[in-house]
C-alpha positions in Angstrom: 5.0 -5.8 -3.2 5.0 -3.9 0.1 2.2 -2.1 2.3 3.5 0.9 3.6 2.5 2.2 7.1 3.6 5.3 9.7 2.1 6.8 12.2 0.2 9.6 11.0 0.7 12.5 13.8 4.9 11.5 13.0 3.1 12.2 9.5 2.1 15.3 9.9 5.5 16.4 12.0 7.2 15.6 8.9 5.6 17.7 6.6 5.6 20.8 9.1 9.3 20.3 9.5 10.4 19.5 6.1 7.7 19.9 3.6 7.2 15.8 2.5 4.2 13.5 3.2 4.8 10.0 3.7 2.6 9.1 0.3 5.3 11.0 -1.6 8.6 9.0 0.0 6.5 6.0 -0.9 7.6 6.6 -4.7 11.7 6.7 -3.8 10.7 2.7 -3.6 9.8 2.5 -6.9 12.5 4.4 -8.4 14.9 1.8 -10.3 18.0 4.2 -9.3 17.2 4.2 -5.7 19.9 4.0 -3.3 19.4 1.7 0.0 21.5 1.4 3.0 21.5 0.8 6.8 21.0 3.9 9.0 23.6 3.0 11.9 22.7 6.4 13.1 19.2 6.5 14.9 18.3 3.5 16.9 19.4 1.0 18.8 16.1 -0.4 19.2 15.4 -1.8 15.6 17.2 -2.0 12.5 16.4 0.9 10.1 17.4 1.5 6.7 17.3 5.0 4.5 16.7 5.3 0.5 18.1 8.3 -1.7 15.4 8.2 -3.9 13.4 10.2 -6.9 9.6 11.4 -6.4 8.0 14.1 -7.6 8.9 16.5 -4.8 12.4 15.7 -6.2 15.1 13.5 -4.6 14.1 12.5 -1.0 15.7 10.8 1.6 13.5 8.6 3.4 14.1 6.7 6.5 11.9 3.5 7.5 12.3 0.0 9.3 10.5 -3.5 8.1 8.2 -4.8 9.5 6.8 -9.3 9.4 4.4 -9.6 6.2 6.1 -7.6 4.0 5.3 -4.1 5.3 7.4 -0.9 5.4 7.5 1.6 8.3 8.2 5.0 7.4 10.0 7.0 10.0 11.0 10.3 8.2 11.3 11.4 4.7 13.0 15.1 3.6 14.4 16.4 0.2 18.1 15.3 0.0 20.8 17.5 0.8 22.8 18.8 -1.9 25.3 16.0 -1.4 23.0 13.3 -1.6 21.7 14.6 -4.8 24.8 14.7 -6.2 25.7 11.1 -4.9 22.3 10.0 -6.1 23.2 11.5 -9.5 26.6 9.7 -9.7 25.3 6.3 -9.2 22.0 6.5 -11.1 22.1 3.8 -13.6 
């Protein structure tokens, strides 16, 4: 089991740029068919990873980084592109 934490001001950038709150990506963790990978693409200061997952805004991807004590950092969260839906849809179990 994870706590899940963000800032909330990045919070509310998020859902004025693309619509999602960070309580929402929260439920691409729970989804069995999620898809996790590193994110090689944003930082070079910490190691973040991204998850192509189902909520019930739809299929999200969500960025976030771990944190000691079992905690999850979300950094950003929008709906998927309609190439990671399809992706998402091919490898769903």
């Amino acid at each position: 089991m994870f706590d899940y934490i963000w800032d909330v001001k990045k919070e509310e950038l998020n859902i004025k740029k693309h619509g999602v709150g960070f309580t929402v990506a929260i439920e691409c963790f729970s989804d069995m068919d999620s898809l996790k990978a590193l994110d090689v693409s944003n930082s070079k200061w910490e190691m973040r990873y991204k998850v192509l997952g189902k909520s019930s805004f739809g299929v999200l991807l969500v960025i976030y980084t771990e944190r000691t004590g079992k905690k999850i950092r979300i950094i950003s969260a929008r709906p998927a592109n309609k190439k990671e839906r399809s992706i998402y849809e091919k490898n769903k179990n």
